[in-house]
C-alpha positions as CSV (number, residue, x, y, z in Angstrom):
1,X,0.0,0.0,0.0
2,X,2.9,2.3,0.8
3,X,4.6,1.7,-2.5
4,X,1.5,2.3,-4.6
5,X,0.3,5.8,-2.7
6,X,4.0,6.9,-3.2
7,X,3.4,6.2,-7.0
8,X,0.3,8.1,-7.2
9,X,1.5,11.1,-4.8
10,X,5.0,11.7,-6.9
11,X,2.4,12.4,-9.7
12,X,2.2,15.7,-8.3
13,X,5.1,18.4,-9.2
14,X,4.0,20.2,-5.4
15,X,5.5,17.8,-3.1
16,X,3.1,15.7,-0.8
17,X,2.5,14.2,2.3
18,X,2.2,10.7,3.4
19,X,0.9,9.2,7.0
20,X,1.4,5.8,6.9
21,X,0.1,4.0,10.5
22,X,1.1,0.2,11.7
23,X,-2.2,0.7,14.2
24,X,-2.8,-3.2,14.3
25,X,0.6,-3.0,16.4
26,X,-0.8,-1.1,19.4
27,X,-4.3,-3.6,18.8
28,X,-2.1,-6.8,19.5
29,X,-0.7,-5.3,22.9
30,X,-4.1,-4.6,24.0
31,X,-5.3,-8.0,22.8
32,X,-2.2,-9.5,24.8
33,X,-1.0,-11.3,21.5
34,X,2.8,-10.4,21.5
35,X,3.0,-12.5,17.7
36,X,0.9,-10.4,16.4
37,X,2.5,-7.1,17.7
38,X,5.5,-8.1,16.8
39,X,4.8,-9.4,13.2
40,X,2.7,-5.7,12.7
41,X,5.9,-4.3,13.6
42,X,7.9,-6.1,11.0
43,X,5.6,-5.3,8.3
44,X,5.3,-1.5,9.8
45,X,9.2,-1.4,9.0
46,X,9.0,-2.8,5.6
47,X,6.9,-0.4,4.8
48,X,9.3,2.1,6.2
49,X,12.1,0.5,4.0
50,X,10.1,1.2,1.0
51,X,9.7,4.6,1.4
52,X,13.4,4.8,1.7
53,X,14.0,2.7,-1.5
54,X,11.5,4.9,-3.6
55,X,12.2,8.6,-2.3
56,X,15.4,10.7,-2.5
57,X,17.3,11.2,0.7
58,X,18.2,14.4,-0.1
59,X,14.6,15.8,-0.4
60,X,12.9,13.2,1.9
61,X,11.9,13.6,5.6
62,X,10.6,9.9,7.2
63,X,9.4,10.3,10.9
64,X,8.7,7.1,12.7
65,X,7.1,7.5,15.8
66,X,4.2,6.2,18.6
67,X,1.1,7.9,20.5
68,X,2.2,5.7,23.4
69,X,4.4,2.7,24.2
70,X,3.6,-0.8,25.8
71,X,6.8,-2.8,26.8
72,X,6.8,-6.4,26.0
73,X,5.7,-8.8,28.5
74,X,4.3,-12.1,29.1
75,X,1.9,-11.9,31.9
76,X,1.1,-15.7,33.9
77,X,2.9,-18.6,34.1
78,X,4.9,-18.8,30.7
């Protein structure tokens, strides 16, 4: 999805803006499934890579970021 809204936005000559969100990431903590966070966060960076592949560095700013954090635990008896 990332690569294809880059394709249509460098249509226009004016620059643009992209907000790309790995949401399903904060869904999983909440939801106590640590895969899933953590495989939403793998495809949250791949999508981060591909804006770096498809952009120019030079005129290119990427800000990765969270509303909040949750650290990574494993509550009961594991």
């Amino acid at each position: 999805m990332t690569e294809s809204a880059i394709k249509i936005l460098q249509k226009n000559d004016r620059g643009f803006f992209l907000f790309v969100e790995g949401a399903r990431i904060d869904m999983a903590h909440h939801n106590t499934e640590a895969r899933k966070s953590l495989e939403d966060t793998e495809e949250f960076a791949k999508a981060v890579q591909v804006a770096r592949q498809m952009l120019p560095e030079d005129d290119t700013l990427i800000v990765v970021t969270s509303d909040h954090s949750h650290t990574m635990t494993i509550g009961g008896y594991p």
